[in-house]
C-alpha positions as CSV (number, residue, x, y, z in Angstrom):
1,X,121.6,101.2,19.5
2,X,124.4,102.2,17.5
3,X,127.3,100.4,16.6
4,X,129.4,99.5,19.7
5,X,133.1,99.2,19.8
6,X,134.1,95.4,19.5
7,X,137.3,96.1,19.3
8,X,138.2,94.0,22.7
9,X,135.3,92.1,23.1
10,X,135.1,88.0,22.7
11,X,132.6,87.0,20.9
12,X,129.9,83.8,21.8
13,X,128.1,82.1,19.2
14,X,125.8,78.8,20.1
15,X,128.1,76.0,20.6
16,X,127.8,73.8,17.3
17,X,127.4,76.8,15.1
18,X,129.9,78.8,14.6
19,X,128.9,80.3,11.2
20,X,125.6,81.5,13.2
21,X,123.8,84.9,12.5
22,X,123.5,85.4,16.9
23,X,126.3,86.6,18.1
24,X,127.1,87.7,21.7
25,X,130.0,90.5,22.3
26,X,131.4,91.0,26.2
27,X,132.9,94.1,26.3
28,X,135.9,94.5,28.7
29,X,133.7,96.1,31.4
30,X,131.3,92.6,31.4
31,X,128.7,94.8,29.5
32,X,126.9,91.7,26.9
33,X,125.9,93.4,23.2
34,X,123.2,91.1,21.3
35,X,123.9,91.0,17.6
36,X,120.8,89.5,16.1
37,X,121.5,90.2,12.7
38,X,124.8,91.7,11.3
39,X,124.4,95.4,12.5
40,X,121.8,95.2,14.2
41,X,123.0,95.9,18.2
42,X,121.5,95.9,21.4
43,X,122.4,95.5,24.9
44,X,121.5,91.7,26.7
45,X,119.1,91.7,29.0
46,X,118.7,88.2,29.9
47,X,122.2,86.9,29.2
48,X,125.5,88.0,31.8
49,X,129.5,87.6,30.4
50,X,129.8,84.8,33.3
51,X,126.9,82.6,31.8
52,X,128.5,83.1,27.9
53,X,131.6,82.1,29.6
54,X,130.9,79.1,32.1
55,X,127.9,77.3,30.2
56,X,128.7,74.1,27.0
57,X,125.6,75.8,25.3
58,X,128.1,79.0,23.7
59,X,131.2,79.3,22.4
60,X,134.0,81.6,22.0
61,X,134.6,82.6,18.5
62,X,138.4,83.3,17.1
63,X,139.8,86.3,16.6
64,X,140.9,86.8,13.4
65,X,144.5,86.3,12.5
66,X,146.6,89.0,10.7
């Protein structure tokens, strides 16, 4: 996959680690990108925005600040 556009996504790590390679990205149209490694993309298959965003087991990562 190429490199999606994060640019409005949230972004889910494992709850408890936040510095974690793993990274979950919902896009604004619910769409889940996998980010098993930096830059390496593909598109969840098992995971859905609402289970990132109603289970303890992830957490929402910051947005950087300006």
């Amino acid at each position: 996959m190429d490199t999606p556009d994060l640019t409005n996504a949230t972004t889910y790590v494992v709850a408890g680690q936040p510095n974690a390679v793993d990274r979950w990205h919902v896009l604004p149209d619910m769409t889940v990108i996998y980010e098993r490694r930096p830059g390496e993309f593909e598109e969840a298959r098992v995971l859905t925005a609402t289970t990132l965003r109603d289970q303890p087991l992830w957490t929402e990562v910051p947005k950087p600040t300006a």
